[in-house]
C-alpha positions, 0 to 999 in steps of 0.5 A: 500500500502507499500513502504520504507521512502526514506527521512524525514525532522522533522523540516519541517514535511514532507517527502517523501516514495517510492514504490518497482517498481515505481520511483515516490515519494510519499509525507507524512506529519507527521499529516498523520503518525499514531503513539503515541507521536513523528511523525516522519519517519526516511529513510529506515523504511517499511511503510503501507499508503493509496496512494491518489491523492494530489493537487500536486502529490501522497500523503500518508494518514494514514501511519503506520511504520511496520519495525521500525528499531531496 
């Protein structure tokens, strides 16, 4: 699934994505975030995820930057 990182908190970790068509947000935790050193997802980034159901909502697994915005 895509979708665009509406808001990241580094110090907390966690954030969360949204998708083109849809007003949920999607919560992200930065353990799920697959890249080599910082985890860390800054707003505006294009974003690949596996969406799954999460004990309090839509939460993202596996996500992956795909525009990393510059």
């Amino acid at each position: 699934m895509l979708g665009t990182v509406k808001f990241f908190d580094e110090r907390h970790g966690y954030g969360f994505i949204t998708t083109l068509g849809s007003d949920v947000d999607i919560f992200v935790h930065f353990s799920q975030i697959r890249a080599k050193g910082r985890k860390v997802l800054v707003p505006g980034q294009e974003v690949s995820f596996r969406l799954v159901d999460g004990e309090k909502g839509p939460t993202a697994e596996g996500v992956t930057v795909i525009d990393d915005l510059g």
